[in-house]
Structure formats: C-alpha cells, structure tokens
C-alpha positions as CSV (number, residue, x, y, z in Angstrom):
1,X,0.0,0.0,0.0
2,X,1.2,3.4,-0.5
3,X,2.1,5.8,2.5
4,X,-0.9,7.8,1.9
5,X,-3.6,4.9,1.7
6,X,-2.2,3.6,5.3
7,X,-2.0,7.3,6.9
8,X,-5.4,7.5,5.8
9,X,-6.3,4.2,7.3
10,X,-4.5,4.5,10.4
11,X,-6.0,8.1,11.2
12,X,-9.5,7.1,10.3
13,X,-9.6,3.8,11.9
14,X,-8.9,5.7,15.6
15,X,-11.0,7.9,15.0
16,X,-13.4,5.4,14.5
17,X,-12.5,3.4,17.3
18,X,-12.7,6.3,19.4
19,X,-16.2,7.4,18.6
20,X,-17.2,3.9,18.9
21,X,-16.0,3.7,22.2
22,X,-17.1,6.8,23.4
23,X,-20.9,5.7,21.9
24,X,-20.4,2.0,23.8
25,X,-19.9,3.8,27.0
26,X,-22.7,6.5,26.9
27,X,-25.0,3.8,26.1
28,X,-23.6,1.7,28.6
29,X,-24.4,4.2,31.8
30,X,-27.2,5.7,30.2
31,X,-26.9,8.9,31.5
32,X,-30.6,10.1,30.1
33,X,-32.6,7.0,31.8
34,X,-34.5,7.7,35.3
35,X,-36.6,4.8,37.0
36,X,-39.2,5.2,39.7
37,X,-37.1,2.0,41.5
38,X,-33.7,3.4,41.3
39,X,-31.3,6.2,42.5
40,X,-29.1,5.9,39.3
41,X,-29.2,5.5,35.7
42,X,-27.1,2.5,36.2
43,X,-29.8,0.4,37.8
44,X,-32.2,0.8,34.9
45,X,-33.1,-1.3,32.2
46,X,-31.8,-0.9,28.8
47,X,-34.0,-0.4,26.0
48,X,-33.3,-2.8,22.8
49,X,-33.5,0.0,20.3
50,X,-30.4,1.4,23.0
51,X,-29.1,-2.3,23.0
52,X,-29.1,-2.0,19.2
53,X,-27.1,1.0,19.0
54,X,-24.6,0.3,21.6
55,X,-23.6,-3.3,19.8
56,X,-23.4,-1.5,16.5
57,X,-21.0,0.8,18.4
58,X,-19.0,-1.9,19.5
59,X,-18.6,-3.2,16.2
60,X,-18.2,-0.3,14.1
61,X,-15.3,-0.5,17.3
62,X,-13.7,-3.5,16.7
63,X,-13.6,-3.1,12.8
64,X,-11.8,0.2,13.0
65,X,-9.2,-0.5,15.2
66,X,-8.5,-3.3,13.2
67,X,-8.5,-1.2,10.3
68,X,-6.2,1.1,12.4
69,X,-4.0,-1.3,13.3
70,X,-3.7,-2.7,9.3
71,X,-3.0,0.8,8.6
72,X,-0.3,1.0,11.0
73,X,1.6,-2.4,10.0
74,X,1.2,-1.7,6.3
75,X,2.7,1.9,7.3
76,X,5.8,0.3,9.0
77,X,6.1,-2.0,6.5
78,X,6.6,0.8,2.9
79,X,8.8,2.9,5.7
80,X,11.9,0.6,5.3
C-alpha cells in the first residue's frame, strides 16, 4: 500500500474506534434514563433499540481499530 492509503487508514480507523467507544460507553451508563425504583441510571433497564445502537458501536469499534491497526503495519512496512 502506498504511504498515503495507510496514513489514511490508520488516522481514520482511531478515530473510529474512538467514537465507537465513546458511543459503547454512553450507552452503557445511560446517562438520560430515570426509573421510579432506582437512584441511578445505572440500575435501569436498557431499552433494545439502545441495545441495538450500543452493539453496532462496538462493532463499528472492533472493525476500526482493526482497520487502524492494518493501517499501522502496512505503514511500517513501505517505511523501510
């Protein structure tokens, strides 16, 4: 791959994997949710549309750091 193509991968992949994460999370605590039974956000239950989103978030995670971590190899690899 050319030097551009893997910068491009590598920079897009984590960002990717960022957003992803930060999306898993958020829908992970829930931040929005009250319940008449609990205290915290935590304690309720999740939603499947919200279940939905945060395993497409966790995939769209996993593919772009692998992605990113192509990108990286391949850019080591044309660097010597």
């Amino acid at each position: 791959m050319r030097t551009r193509t893997s910068t491009a991968m590598l920079i897009g992949g984590t960002t990717l994997a960022v957003l992803g994460a930060i999306v898993s999370v958020v829908y992970f605590l829930q931040p929005w949710r009250t319940c008449p039974d609990e205290d915290s956000s935590a304690g309720c239950a999740m939603l499947p549309l919200d279940a939905s989103i945060m395993a497409a978030a966790m995939v769209v995670t996993l593919f772009a750091t692998a992605v990113a971590i192509a990108g990286a190899a391949s850019r080591k690899r044309t660097m010597y």
